[in-house]
TORGULO-727678 format. One record per residue (C-alpha): x, y, z. Coordinates in steps of 0.5 Angstrom, whole numbers, padded with zeros to 4 digits, always signed. Example, Ala and Ser with C-alpha at 12.3 -4.5 7.8 and 13.67 -1.06 7.14 Angstrom:
<rs>
+0025-0009+0016+0027-0002+0014
</rs>
This chain:
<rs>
+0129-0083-0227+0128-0076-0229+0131-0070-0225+0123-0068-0226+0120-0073-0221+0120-0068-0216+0118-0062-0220+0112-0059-0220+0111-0059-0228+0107-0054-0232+0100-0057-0230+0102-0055-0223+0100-0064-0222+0107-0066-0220+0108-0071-0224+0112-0072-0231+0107-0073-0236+0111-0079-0240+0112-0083-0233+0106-0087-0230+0104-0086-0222+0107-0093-0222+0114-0092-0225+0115-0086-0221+0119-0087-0215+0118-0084-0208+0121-0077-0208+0125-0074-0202+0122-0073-0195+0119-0066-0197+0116-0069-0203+0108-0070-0205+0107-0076-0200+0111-0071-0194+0108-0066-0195+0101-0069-0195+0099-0065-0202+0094-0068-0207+0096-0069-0215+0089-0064-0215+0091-0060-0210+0093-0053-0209+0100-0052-0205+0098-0048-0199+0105-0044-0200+0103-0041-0206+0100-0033-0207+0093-0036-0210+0089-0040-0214+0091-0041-0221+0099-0039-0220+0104-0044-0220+0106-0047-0213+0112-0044-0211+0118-0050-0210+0120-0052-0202+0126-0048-0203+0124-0042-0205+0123-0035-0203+0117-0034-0198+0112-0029-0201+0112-0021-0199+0107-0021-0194+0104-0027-0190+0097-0028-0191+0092-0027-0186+0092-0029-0180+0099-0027-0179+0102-0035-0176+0104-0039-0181+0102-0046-0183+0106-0051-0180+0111-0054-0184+0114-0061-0187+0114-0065-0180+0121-0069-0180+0122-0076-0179+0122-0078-0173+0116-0074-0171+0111-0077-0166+0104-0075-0164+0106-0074-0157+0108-0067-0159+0101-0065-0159+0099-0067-0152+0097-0060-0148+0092-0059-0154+0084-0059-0154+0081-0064-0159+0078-0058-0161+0083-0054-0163+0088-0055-0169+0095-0056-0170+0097-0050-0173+0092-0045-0168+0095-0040-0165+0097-0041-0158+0094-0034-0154+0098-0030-0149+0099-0033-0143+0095-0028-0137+0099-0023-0133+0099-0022-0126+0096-0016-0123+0103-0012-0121+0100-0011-0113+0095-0017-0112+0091-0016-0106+0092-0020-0099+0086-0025-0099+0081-0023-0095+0082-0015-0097+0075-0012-0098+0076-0008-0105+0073-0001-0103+0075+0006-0105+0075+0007-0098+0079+0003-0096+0085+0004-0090+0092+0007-0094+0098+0004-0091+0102+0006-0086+0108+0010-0087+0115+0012-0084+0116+0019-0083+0122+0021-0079+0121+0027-0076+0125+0034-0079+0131+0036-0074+0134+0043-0076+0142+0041-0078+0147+0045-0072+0149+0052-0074+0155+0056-0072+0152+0063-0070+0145+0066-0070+0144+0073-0070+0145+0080-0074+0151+0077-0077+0158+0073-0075+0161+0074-0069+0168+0078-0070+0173+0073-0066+0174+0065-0069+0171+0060-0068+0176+0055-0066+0181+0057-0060+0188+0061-0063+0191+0061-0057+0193+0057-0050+0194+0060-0043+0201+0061-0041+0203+0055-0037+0208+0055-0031+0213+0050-0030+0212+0050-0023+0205+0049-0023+0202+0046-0029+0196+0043-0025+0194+0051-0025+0192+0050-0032+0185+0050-0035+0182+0046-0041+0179+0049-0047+0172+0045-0046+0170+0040-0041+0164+0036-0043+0160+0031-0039+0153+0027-0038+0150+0022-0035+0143+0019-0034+0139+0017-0026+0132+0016-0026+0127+0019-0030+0132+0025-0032+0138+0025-0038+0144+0031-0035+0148+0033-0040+0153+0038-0038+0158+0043-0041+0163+0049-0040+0167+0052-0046+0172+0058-0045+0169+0063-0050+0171+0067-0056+0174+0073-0052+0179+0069-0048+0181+0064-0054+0183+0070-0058+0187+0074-0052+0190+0067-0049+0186+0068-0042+0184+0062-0039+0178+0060-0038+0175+0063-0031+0168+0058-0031+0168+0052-0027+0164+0046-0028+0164+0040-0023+0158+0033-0024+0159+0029-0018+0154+0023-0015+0154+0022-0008+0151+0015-0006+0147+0009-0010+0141+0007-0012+0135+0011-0011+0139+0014-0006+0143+0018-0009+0144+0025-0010+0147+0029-0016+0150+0035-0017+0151+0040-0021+0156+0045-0020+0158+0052-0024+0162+0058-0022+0165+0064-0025+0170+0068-0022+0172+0075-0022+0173+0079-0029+0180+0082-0030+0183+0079-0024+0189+0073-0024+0186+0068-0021+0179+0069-0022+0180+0062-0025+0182+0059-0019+0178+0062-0015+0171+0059-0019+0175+0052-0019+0176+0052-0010+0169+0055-0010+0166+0049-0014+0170+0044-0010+0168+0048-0003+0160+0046-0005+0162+0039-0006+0165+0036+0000+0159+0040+0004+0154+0037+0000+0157+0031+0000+0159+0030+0006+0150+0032+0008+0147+0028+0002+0144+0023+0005+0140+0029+0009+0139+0033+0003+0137+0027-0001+0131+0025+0005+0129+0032+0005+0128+0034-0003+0124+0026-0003+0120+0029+0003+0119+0036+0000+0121+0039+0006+0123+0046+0002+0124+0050+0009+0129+0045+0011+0133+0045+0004+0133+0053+0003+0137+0054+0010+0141+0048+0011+0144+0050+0003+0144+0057+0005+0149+0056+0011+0152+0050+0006+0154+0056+0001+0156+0061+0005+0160+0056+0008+0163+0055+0002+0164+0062+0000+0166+0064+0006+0173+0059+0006+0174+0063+0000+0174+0069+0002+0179+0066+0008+0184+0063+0003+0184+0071-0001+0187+0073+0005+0192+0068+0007+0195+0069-0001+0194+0077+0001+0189+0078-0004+0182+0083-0003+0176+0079-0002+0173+0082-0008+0179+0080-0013+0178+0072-0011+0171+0071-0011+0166+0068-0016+0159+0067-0017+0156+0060-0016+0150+0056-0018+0148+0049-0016+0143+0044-0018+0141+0037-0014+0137+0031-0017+0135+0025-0014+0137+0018-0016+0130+0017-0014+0126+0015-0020+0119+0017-0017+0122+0024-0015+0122+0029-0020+0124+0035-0015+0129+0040-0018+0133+0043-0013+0136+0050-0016+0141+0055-0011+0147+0059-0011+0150+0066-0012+0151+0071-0018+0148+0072-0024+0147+0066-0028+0141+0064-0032+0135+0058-0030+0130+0057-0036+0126+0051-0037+0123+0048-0043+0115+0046-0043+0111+0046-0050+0115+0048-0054+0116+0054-0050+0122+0058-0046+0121+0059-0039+0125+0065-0035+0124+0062-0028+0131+0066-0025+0129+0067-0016+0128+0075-0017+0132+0078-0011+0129+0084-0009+0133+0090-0009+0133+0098-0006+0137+0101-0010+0138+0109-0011+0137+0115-0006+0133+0114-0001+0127+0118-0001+0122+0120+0006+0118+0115+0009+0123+0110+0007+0130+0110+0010+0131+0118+0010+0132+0121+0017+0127+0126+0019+0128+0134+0018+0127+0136+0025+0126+0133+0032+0119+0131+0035+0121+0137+0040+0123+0142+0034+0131+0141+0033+0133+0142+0026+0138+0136+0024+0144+0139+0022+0147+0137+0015+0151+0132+0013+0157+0134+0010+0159+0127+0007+0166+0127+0012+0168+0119+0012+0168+0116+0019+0175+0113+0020+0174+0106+0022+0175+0104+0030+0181+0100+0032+0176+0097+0036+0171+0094+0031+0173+0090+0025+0173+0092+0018+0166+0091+0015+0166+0085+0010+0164+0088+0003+0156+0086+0001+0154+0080+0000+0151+0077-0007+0143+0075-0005+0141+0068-0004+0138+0064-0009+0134+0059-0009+0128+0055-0012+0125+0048-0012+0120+0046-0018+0117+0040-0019+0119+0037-0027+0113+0035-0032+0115+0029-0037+0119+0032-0043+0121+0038-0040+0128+0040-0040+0131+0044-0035+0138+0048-0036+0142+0052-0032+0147+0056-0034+0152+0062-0032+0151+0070-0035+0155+0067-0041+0150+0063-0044+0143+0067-0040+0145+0074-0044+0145+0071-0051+0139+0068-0050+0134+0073-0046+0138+0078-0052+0137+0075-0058+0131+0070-0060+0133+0067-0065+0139+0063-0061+0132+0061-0056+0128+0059-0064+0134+0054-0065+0135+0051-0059+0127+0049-0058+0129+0046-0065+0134+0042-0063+0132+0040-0056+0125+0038-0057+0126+0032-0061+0124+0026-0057+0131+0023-0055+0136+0028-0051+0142+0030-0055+0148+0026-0055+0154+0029-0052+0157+0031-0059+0150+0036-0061+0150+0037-0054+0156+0041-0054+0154+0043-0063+0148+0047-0059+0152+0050-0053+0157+0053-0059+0152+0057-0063+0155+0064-0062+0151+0071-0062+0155+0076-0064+0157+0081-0058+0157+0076-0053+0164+0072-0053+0164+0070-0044+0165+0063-0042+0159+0059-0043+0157+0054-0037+0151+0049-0038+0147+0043-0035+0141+0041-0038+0136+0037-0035+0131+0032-0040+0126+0028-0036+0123+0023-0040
</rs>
């Protein structure tokens, strides 16, 4: 046996011409008879006809020919049929096998109709709420931001002291109170304590209940004008607590002449407790006094009757639409000299007597009278029927200026608090915060949402 057996000879037959096919032996498995390739024939692996085949070890050629898959190859012991089960009858072995089909990347749902018009889906949107600021206006207000100094404390009597900032807030029927009173910037620079009072109480249960809200300043540039607000919020609460039953019956049933006489006896009761406690500590009336505003709901959630009433300067604004609404009772007040026809005396007599002049000579006070009181603060009251996604508030001069003197603060609240859900307690007290450069009173706040 020679070493050419296997080797392809000059003709390209494959055979040794001094052996006879029958004195050749059978070569390995990647010979003639494995490979299937007749004496005759052609190797598949050669570049063309007329060139010598190329051996089975051999390089591949430099380009494949086309098409560009390879001719299967020499098919290894062992090999069944059972391998080319999936195939077509029709299709040969060495076929190329095509791509598999993708999947659309968005199928559509069975049962769609594809139209152009067809509905797109729906999406999230979060309404946009401005984020809290520190101040609006022309610029930074002067004083900081943040408390620098306490009040000084006695000893003695530390229940005379005085928080910072009192927060509150609840929710019966209908409505959502938040309620806050912060010491303002001026007061917190200086050390003074907070002259606002602020006091939330409830009174009964269930759809009788009543609630309220009672806000109190007192006197600028006196020493216990913070005392004298704190007696005057806790005066107007037992008497309205100790009547709750007939003013809860009352503001169901409507009955606004009953409610305008039976608070306006209850407030000047409460003052006049005040001014009496003035002169047992031997101060004058007008240096312990304090202006009061009061505000009554009902646990009620078929009653949406809001019942406002007190004394002194404050504000009462209502949010409707998107819109601020001043709605503070004007009071009525004849100020100046007095002019003819209204209050001034006649020059003569009906008989012709010429007056004399009045020198302006001060009449000394009687032994006999008692001393006159000084003028009392006008009565306020109003009672106003609540629309769903109102929001009512009710606040004393510290906050009432700024918003009726700078528009930008009335912008940025109607922002924050015309969201669908009333604010929680901290953004509550974020909004009432806002500062306004040239304003730095205590600020005292309830706000009402209706739902």
């Amino acid at each position: 046996m020679s070493w050419s057996s296997g080797y392809p000879g000059p003709s390209g037959s494959g055979e040794d011409p001094g052996l006879s096919s029958a004195d050749a032996e059978p070569g390995p498995w990647w010979s003639r008879e494995a490979t299937g390739f007749s004496p005759g024939g052609a190797d598949p692996r050669s570049s063309g006809g007329g060139e010598e085949p190329l051996p089975p070890w051999g390089p591949p050629p430099a380009e494949p020919p086309t098409p560009a898959t390879f001719p299967p190859g020499p098919t290894p012991p062992g090999f069944h049929a059972e391998s080319l089960r999936g195939r077509t009858p029709k299709e040969p072995p060495g076929a190329a096998v095509p791509p598999r089909p993708t999947a659309p990347p968005h199928p559509a749902p069975p049962g769609a109709a594809a139209s152009e018009d067809a509905l797109p889906e729906p999406v999230l949107t979060v309404p946009h709420q401005p984020p809290p600021v520190d101040h609006v206006g022309s610029g930074p207000p002067t004083y900081d931001a943040e408390p620098t100094a306490l009040p000084p404390a006695d000893p003695d009597d530390l229940d005379d002291l005085v928080a910072d900032t009192v927060l509150d807030g609840a929710r019966y029927g209908a409505s959502t109170l938040r309620a806050a009173s912060v010491r303002g910037d001026s007061a917190r620079f200086r050390g003074e304590p907070r002259r606002d009072s602020l006091l939330t109480a409830r009174f009964g249960a269930g759809e009788h209940a009543l609630v309220l809200v009672a806000m109190a300043t007192g006197a600028r540039a006196t020493p216990g004008a913070h005392r004298a607000a704190a007696e005057a919020c806790r005066w107007i609460g037992r008497a309205v607590g100790r009547s709750h039953a007939r003013l809860a019956e009352d503001i169901r049933a409507a009955r606004r002449g009953d409610l305008k006489s039976g608070l306006h006896r209850l407030t000047d009761r409460s003052l006049g407790k005040l001014r009496a406690s003035a002169a047992e500590q031997g101060i004058e009336p007008e240096e312990y006094t304090a202006g009061l505003r009061c505000l009554l709901l009902t646990g009620d959630p078929e009653c949406r009757t809001r019942v406002f009433f007190g004394v002194g300067d404050g504000g009462l604004f209502r949010l409707r639409d998107g819109e601020w609404q001043d709605i503070e009772p004007r009071v009525a007040e004849t100020t100046g000299e007095a002019v003819v026809g209204f209050g001034s005396l006649p020059h003569e007599t009906p008989e012709g007597d010429r007056l004399t002049m009045d020198l302006g000579i001060t009449t000394p006070p009687s032994p006999y009278e008692p001393a006159s009181e000084p003028p009392r603060e006008p009565f306020r009251f109003r009672a106003s029927v609540a629309r769903p996604g109102d929001t009512l508030l009710l606040c004393t001069g510290g906050l009432a200026e700024p918003l009726r003197g700078e528009p930008q603060l009335c912008e940025h609240l109607t922002e924050r608090w015309s969201a669908a859900e009333p604010p929680g307690l901290a953004a509550f007290l974020a909004d009432t915060q806002v500062r306004v450069k040239g304003y730095a009173d205590d600020r005292t706040v309830a706000a009402v949402w209706e739902a």
